[in-house]
Structure formats: structure tokens, C-alpha cells
C-alpha positions in Angstrom: -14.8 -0.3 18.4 -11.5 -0.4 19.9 -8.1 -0.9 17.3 -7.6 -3.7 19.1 -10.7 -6.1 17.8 -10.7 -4.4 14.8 -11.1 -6.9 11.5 -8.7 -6.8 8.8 -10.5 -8.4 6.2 -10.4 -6.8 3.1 -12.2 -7.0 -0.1 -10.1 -5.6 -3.4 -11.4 -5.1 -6.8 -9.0 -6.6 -9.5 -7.6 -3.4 -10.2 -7.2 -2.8 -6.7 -5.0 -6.4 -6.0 -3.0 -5.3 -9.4 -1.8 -1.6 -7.7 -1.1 -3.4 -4.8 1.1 -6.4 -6.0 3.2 -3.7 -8.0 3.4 -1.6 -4.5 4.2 -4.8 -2.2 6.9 -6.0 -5.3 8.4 -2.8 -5.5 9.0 -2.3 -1.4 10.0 -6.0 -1.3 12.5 -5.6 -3.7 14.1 -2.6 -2.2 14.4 -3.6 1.1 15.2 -6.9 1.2 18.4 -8.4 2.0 18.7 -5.2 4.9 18.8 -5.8 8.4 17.0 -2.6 9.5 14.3 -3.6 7.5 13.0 -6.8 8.3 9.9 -6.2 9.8 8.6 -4.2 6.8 10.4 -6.9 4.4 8.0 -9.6 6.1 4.7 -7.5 6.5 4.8 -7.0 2.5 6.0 -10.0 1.9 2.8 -12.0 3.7 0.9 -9.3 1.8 2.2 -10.3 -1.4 1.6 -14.2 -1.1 -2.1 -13.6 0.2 -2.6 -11.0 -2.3 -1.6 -13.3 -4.9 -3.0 -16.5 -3.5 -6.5 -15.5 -5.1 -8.8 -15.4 -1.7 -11.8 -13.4 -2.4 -11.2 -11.3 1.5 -8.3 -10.7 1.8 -7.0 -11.5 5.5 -4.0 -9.3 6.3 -2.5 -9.1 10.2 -2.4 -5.7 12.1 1.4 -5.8 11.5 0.7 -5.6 7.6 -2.1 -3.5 8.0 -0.3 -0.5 9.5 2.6 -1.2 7.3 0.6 -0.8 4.3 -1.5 2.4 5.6 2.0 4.4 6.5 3.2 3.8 3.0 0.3 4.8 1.1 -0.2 7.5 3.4 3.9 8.5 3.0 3.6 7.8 -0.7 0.8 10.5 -1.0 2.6 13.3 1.2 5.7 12.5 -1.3 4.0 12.5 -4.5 2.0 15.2 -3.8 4.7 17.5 -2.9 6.6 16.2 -5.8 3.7 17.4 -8.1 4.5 21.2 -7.1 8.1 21.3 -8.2 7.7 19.6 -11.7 6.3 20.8 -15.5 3.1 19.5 -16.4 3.8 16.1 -18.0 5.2 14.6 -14.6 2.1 16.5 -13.2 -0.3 14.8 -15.1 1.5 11.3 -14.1 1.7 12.2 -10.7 -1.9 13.1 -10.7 -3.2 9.6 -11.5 -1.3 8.0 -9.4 -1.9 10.0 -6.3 -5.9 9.3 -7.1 -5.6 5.6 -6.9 -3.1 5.8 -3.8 -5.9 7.8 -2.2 -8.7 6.2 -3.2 -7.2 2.9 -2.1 -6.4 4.6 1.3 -9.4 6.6 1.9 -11.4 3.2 0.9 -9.5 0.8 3.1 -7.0 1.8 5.5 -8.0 5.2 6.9 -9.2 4.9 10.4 
């Protein structure tokens, strides 16, 4: 199927919609107000409001779709390199949260 036609319907488990309100808050809230930034300011922004709307499929745009798929993607490269260079309490942290930023990646947004 080509990218093009491709749907972007998307059904998250509650635990799921929680990781990613905290994720789309936390991106909002440091890029907003920046002129450089306005594109990724808006895609998580509209992913925010339909996140929180309480639609069972979630309906996100392309634009938000690749948004969200470069940060988790970005987010695991960081974190994972961040887990070789600290002692094992921060390793164990890391840890869990690279599994859920995978397994929400590998489970909707890898192509």
C-alpha cells in the first residue's frame, strides 16, 4: 500500500493514551512559544486534544503521525545510549521506559 493512502487510525489502550498525553504535554510545553518550532508545536498539540477528547480510534493526520514516530524513535536512540553511561538505578529507570517507548513504536508507528 502506498504511504500515501495509508490510514492513521489508531486504537490505544488506556495506558497507552496516558504515556502519550505525558509525551505530547511534555514536547508542547517545551517548545511552545518558539518560532522554529511551530509545526511540531501544532502536530502535538492536535494530538493532545484528540488524545484527550475520548474517541475510541484515534484519528491523527500524517503531519502528527510522522511527528510522533521521529520522537519516539529519537527518544529510544537517546535513552538507550543514555543507559550505557549511567550506574544501575538510572539503568533500571531507563529500562522501563525505553520498553513502553518501543512497544508503543514497534506496535503503532513503525512502517
Amino acid at each position: 500500500m502506498a504511504k500515501g493512502f495509508r490510514n492513521y487510525n489508531f486504537e490505544f489502550d488506556k495506558t497507552e493514551k496516558k504515556f502519550l498525553v505525558s509525551l505530547c504535554n511534555k514536547v508542547v510545553k517545551e517548545v511552545q512559544g518558539k518560532k522554529d518550532y511551530y509545526k511540531i508545536e501544532r502536530a502535538f498539540a492536535g494530538m493532545l486534544e484528540k488524545l484527550n477528547s475520548g474517541e475510541d480510534p484515534v484519528k491523527l493526520t500524517k503531519d502528527e503521525y510522522i511527528q510522533m514516530s521521529l520522537n519516539l524513535r529519537e527518544n529510544i536512540k537517546f535513552m538507550n545510549n543514555k543507559m550505557k553511561n549511567t550506574w544501575f538505578l538510572m539503568r533500571w529507570i531507563y529500562k522501563s521506559m525505553v520498553m513502553q517507548y518501543s512497544n508503543i513504536y514497534e506496535k503503532h508507528f513503525s512502517d
